[in-house]
PDB file of N, CA, C and O in Angstrom:
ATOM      1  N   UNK A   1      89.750  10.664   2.821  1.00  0.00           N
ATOM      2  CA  UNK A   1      89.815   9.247   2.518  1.00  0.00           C
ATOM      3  C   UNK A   1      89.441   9.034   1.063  1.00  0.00           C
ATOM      4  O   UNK A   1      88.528   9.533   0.405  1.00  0.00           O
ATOM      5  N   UNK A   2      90.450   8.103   0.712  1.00  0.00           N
ATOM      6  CA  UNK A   2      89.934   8.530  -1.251  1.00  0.00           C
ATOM      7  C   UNK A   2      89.576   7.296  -1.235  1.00  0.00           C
ATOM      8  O   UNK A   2      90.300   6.548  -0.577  1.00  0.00           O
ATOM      9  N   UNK A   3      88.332   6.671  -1.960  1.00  0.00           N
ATOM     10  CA  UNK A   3      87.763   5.552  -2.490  1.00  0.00           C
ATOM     11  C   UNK A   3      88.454   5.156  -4.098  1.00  0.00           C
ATOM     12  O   UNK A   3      88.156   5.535  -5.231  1.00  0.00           O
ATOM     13  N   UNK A   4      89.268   4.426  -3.689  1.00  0.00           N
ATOM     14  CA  UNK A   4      89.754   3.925  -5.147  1.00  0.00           C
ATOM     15  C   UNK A   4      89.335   2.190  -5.948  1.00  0.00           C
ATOM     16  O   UNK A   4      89.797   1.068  -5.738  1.00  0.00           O
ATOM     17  N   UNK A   5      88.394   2.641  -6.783  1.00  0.00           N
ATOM     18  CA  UNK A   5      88.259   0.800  -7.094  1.00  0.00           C
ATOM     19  C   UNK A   5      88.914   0.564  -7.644  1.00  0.00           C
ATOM     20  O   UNK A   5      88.354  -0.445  -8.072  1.00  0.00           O
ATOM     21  N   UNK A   6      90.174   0.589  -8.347  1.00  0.00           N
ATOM     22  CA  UNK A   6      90.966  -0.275  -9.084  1.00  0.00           C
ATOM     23  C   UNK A   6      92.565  -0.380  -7.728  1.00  0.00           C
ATOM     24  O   UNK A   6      93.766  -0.197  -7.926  1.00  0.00           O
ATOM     25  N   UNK A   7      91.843  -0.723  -6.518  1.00  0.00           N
ATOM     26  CA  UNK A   7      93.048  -0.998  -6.128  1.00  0.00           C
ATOM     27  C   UNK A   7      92.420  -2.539  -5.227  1.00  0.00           C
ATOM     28  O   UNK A   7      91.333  -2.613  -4.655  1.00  0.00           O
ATOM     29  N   UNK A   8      93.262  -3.431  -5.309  1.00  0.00           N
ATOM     30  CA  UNK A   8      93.125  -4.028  -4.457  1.00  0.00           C
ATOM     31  C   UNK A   8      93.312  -4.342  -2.794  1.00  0.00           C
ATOM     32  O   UNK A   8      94.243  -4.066  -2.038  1.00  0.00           O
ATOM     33  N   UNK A   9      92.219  -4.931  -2.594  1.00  0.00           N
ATOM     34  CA  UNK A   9      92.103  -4.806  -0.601  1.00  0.00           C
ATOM     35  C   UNK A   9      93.435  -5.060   0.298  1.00  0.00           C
ATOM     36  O   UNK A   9      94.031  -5.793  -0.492  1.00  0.00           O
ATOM     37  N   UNK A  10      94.134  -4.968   1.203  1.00  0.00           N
ATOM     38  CA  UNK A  10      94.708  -5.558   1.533  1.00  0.00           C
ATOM     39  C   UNK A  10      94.405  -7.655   1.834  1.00  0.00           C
ATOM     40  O   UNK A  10      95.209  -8.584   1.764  1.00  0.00           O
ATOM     41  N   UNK A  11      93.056  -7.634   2.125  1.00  0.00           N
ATOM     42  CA  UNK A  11      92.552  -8.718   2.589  1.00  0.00           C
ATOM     43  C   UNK A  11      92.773 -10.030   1.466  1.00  0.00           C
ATOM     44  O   UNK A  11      93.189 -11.142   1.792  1.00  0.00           O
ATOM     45  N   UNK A  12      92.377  -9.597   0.029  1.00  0.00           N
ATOM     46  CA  UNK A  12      92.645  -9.944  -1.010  1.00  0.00           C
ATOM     47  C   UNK A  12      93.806 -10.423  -1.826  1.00  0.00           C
ATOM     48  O   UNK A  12      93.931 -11.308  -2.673  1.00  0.00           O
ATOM     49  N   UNK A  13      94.823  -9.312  -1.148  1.00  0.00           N
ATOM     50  CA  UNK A  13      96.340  -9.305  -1.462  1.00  0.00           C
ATOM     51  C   UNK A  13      97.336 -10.414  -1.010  1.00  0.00           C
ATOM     52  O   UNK A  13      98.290 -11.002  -1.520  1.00  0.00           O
ATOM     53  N   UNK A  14      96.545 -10.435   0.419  1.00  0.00           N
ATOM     54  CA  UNK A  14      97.251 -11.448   1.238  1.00  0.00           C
ATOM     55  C   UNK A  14      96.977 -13.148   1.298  1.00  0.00           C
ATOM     56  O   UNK A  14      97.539 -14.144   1.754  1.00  0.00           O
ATOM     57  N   UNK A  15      95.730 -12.802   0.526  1.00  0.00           N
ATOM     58  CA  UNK A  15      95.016 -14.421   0.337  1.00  0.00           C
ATOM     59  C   UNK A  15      95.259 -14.661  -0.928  1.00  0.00           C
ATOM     60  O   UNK A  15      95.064 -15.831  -1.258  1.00  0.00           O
ATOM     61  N   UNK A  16      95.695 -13.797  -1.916  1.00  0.00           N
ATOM     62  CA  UNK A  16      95.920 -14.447  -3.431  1.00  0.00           C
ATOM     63  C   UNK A  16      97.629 -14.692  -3.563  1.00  0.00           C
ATOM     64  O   UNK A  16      98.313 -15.010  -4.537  1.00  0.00           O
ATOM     65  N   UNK A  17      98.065 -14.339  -1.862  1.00  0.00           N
ATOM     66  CA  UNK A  17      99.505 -14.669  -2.163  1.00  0.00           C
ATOM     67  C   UNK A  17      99.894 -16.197  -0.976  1.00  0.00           C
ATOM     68  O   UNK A  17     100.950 -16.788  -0.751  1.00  0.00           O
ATOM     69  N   UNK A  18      98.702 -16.360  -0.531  1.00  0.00           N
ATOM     70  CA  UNK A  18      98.587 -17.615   0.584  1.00  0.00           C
ATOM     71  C   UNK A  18      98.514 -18.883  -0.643  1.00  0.00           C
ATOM     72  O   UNK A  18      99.325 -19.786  -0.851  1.00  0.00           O
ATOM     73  N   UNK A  19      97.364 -18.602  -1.269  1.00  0.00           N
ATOM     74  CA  UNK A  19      96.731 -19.740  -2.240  1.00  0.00           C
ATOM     75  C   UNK A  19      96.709 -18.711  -3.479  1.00  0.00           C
ATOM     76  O   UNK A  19      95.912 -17.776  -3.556  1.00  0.00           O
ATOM     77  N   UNK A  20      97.523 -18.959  -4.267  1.00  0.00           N
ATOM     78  CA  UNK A  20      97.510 -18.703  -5.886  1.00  0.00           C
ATOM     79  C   UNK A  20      96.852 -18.665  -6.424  1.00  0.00           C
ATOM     80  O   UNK A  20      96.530 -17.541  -6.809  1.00  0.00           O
ATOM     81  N   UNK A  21      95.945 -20.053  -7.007  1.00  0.00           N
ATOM     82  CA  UNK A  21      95.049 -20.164  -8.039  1.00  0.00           C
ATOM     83  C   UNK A  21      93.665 -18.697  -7.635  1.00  0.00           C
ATOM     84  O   UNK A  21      92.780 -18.320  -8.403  1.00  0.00           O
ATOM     85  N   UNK A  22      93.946 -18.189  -6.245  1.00  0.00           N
ATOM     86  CA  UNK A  22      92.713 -17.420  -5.982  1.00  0.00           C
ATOM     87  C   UNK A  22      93.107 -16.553  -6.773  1.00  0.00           C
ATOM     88  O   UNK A  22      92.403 -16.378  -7.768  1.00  0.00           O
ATOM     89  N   UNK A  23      94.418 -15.672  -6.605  1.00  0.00           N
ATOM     90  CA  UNK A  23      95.019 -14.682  -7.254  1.00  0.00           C
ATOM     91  C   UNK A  23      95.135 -14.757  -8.583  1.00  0.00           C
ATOM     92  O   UNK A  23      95.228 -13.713  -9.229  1.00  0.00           O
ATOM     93  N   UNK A  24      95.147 -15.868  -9.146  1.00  0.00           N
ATOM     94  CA  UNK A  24      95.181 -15.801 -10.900  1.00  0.00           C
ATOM     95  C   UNK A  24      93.702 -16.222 -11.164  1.00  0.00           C
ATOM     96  O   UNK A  24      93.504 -16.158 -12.378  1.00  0.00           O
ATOM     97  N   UNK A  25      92.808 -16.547 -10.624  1.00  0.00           N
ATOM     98  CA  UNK A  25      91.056 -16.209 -10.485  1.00  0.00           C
ATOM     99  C   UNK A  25      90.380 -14.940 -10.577  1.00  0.00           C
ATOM    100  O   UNK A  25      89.373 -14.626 -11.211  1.00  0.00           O
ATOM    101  N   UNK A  26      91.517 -13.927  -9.429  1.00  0.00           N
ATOM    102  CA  UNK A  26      91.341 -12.798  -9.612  1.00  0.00           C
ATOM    103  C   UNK A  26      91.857 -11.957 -10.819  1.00  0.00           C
ATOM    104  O   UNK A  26      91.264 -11.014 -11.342  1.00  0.00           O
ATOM    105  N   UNK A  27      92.792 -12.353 -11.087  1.00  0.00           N
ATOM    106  CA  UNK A  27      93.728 -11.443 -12.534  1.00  0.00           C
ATOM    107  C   UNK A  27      92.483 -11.761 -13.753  1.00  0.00           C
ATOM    108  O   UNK A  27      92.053 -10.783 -14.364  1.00  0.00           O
ATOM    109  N   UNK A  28      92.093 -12.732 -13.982  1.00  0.00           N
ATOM    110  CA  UNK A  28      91.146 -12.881 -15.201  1.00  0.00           C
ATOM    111  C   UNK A  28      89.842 -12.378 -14.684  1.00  0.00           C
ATOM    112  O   UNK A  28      88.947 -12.189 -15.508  1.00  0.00           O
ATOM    113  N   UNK A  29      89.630 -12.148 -13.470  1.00  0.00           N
ATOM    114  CA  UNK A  29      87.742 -12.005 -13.767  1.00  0.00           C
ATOM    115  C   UNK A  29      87.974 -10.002 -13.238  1.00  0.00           C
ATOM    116  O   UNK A  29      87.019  -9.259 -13.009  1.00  0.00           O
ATOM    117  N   UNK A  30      89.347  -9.611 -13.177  1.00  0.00           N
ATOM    118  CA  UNK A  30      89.700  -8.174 -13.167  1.00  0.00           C
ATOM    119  C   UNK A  30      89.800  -7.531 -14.379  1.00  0.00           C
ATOM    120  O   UNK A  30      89.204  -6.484 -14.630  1.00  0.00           O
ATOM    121  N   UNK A  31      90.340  -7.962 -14.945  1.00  0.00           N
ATOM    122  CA  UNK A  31      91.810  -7.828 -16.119  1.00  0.00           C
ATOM    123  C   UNK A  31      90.897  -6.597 -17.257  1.00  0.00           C
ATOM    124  O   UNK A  31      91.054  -5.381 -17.367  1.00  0.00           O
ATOM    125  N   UNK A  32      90.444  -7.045 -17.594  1.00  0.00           N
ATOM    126  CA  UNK A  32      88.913  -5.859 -18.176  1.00  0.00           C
ATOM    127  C   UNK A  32      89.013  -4.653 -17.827  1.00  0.00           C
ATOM    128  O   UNK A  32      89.575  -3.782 -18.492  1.00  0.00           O
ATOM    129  N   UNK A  33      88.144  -4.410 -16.093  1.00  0.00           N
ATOM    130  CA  UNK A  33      87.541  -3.522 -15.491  1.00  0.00           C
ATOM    131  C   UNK A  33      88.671  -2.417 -15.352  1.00  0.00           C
ATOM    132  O   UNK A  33      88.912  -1.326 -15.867  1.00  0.00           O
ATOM    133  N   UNK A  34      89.490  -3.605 -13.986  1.00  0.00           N
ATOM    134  CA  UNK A  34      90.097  -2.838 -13.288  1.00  0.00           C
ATOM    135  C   UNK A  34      91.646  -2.995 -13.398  1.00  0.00           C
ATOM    136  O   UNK A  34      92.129  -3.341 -12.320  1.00  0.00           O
ATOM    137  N   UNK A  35      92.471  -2.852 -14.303  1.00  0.00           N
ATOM    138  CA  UNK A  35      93.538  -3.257 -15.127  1.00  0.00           C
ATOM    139  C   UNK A  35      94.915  -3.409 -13.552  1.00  0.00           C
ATOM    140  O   UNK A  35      95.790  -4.271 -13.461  1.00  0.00           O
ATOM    141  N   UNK A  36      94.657  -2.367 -12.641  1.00  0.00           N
ATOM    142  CA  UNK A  36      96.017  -2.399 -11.605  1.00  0.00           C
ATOM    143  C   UNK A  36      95.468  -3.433 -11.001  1.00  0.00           C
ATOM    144  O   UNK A  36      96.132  -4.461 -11.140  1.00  0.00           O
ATOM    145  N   UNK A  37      94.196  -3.580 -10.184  1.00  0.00           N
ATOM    146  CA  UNK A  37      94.106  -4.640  -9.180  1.00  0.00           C
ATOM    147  C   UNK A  37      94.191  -5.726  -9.825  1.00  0.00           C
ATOM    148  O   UNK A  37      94.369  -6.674  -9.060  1.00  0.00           O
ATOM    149  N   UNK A  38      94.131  -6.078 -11.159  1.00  0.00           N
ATOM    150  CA  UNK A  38      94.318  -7.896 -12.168  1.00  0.00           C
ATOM    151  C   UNK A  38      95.677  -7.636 -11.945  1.00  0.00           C
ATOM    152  O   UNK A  38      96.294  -8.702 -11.959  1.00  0.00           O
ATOM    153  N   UNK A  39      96.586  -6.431 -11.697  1.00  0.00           N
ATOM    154  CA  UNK A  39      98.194  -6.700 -11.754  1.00  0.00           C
ATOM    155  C   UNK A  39      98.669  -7.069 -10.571  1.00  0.00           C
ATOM    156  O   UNK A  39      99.705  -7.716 -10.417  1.00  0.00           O
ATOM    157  N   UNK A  40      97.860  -6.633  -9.597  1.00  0.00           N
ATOM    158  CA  UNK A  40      98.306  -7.018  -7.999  1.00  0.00           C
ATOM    159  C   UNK A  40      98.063  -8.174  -7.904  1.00  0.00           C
ATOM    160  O   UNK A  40      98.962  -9.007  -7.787  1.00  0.00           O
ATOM    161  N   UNK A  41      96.686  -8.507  -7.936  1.00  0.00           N
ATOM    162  CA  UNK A  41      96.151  -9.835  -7.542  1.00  0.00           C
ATOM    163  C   UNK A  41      97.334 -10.840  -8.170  1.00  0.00           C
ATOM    164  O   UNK A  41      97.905 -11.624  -7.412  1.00  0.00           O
ATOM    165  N   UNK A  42      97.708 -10.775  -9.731  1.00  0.00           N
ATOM    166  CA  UNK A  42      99.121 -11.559 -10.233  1.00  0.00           C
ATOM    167  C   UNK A  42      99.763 -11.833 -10.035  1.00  0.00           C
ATOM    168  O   UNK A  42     100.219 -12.976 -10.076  1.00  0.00           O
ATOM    169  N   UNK A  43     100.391 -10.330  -9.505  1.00  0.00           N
ATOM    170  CA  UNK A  43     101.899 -10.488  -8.821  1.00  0.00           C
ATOM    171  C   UNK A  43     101.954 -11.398  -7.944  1.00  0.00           C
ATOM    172  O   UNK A  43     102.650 -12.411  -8.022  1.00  0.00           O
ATOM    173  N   UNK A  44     100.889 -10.959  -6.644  1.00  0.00           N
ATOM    174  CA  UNK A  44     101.030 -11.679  -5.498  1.00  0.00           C
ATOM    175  C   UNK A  44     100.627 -13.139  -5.284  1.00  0.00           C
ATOM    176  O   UNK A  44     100.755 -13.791  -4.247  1.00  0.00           O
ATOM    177  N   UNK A  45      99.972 -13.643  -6.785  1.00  0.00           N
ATOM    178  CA  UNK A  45      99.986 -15.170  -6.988  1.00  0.00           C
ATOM    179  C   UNK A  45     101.381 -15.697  -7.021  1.00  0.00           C
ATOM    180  O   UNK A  45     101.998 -16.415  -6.235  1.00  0.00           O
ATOM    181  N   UNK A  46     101.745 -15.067  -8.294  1.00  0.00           N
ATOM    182  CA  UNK A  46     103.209 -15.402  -8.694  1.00  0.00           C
ATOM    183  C   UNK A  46     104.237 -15.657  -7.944  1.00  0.00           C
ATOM    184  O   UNK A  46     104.924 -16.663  -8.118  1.00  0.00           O
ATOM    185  N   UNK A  47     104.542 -14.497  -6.723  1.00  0.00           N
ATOM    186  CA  UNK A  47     105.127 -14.441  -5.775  1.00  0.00           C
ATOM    187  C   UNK A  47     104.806 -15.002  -4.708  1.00  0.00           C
ATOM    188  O   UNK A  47     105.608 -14.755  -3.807  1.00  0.00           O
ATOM    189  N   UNK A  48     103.280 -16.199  -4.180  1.00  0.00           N
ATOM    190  CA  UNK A  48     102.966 -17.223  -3.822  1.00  0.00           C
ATOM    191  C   UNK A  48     103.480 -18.510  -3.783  1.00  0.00           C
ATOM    192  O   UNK A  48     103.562 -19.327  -2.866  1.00  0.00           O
ATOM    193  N   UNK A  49     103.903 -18.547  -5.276  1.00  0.00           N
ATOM    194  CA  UNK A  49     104.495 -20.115  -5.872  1.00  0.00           C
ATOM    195  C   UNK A  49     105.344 -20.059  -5.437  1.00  0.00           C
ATOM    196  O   UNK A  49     105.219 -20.266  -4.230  1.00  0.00           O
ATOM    197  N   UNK A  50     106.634 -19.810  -5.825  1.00  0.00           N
ATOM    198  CA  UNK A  50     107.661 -20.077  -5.155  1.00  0.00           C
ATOM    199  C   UNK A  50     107.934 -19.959  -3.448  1.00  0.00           C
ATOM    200  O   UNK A  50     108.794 -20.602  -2.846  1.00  0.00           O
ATOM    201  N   UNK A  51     106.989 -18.982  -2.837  1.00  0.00           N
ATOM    202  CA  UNK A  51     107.121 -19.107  -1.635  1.00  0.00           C
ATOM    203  C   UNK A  51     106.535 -20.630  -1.016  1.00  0.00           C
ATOM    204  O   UNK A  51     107.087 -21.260  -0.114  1.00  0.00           O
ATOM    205  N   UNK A  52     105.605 -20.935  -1.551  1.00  0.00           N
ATOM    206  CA  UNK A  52     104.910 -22.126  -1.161  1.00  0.00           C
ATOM    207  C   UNK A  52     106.106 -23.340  -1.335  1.00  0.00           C
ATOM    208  O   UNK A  52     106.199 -24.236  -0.496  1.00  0.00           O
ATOM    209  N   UNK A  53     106.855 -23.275  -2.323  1.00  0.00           N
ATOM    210  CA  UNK A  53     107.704 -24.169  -2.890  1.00  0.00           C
ATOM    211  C   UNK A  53     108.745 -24.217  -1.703  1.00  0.00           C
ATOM    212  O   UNK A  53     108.715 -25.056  -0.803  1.00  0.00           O
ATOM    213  N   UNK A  54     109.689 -23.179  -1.829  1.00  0.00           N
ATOM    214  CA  UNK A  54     110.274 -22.860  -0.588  1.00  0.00           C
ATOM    215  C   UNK A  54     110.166 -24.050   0.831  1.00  0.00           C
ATOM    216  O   UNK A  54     110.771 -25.080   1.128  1.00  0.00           O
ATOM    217  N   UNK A  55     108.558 -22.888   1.729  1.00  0.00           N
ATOM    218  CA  UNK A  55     108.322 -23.338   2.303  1.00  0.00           C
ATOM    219  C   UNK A  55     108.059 -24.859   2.859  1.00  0.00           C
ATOM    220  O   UNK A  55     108.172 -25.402   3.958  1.00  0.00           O
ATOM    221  N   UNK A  56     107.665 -25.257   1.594  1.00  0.00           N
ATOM    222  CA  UNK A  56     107.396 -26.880   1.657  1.00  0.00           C
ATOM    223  C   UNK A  56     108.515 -28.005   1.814  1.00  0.00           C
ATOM    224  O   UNK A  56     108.465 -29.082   2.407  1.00  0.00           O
ATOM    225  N   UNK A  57     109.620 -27.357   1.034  1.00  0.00           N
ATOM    226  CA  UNK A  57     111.085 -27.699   0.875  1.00  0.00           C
ATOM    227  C   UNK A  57     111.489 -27.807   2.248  1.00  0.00           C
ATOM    228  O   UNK A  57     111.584 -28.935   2.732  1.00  0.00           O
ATOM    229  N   UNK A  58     111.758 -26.723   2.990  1.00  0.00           N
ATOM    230  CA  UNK A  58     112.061 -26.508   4.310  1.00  0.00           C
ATOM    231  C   UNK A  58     111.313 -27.336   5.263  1.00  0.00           C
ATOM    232  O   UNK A  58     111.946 -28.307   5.678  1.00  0.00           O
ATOM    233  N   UNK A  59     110.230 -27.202   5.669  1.00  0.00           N
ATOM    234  CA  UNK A  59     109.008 -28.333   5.758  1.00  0.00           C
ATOM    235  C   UNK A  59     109.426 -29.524   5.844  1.00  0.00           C
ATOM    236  O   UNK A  59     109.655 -30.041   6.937  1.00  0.00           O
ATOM    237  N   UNK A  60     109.600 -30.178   4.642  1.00  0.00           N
ATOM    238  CA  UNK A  60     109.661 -31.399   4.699  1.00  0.00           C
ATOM    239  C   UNK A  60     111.396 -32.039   5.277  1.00  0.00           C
ATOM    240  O   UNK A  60     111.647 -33.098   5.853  1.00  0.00           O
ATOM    241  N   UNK A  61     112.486 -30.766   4.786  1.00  0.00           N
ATOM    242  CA  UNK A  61     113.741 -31.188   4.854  1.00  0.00           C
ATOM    243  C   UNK A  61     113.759 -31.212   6.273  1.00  0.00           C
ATOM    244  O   UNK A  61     113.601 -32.394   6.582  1.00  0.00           O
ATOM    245  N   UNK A  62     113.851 -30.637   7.122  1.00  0.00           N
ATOM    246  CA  UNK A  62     114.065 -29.865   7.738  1.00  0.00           C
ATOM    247  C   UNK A  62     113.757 -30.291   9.259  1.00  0.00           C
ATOM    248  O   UNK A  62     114.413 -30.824  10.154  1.00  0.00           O
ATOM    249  N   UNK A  63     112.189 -29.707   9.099  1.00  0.00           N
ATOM    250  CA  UNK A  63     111.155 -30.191  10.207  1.00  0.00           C
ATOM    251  C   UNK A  63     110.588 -31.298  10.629  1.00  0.00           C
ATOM    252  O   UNK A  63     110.623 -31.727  11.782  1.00  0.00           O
ATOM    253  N   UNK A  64     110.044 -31.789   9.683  1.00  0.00           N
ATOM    254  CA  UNK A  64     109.251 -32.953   9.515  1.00  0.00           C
ATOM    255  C   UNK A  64     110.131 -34.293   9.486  1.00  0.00           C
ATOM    256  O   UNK A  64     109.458 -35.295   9.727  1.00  0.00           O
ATOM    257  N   UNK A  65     111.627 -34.550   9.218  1.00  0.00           N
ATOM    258  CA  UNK A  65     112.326 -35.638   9.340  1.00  0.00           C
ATOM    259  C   UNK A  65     113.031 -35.834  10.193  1.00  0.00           C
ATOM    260  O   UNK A  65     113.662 -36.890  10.243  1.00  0.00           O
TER     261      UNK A  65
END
């Protein structure tokens, strides 16, 4: 079992891609230390937004009327 700190958790991964601002919270208070997990935590903000957008779109078109 290899202990790696510059990777991020799964637990982490999945919540900075639920709610964003966590994931770009995480990219700056990483970005220093641990240079891959500030890139994950990013990505999976980034790739948050538009899903949220999406989703909301659909949501409102869709479901909700």
């Amino acid at each position: 079992m290899k202990n790696n700190t510059d990777d991020l958790s799964r637990f982490w991964l999945i919540l900075s891609n639920a709610v964003p601002p966590i994931g770009i919270f995480l990219y700056f208070r990483h970005k220093g230390q641990s240079p891959n997990k500030a890139k994950k935590a990013l990505i999976s903000a980034l790739t948050g937004i538009p899903i949220a957008i999406l989703t909301g779109y659909i949501m409102n078109t869709y479901i909700l009327s």
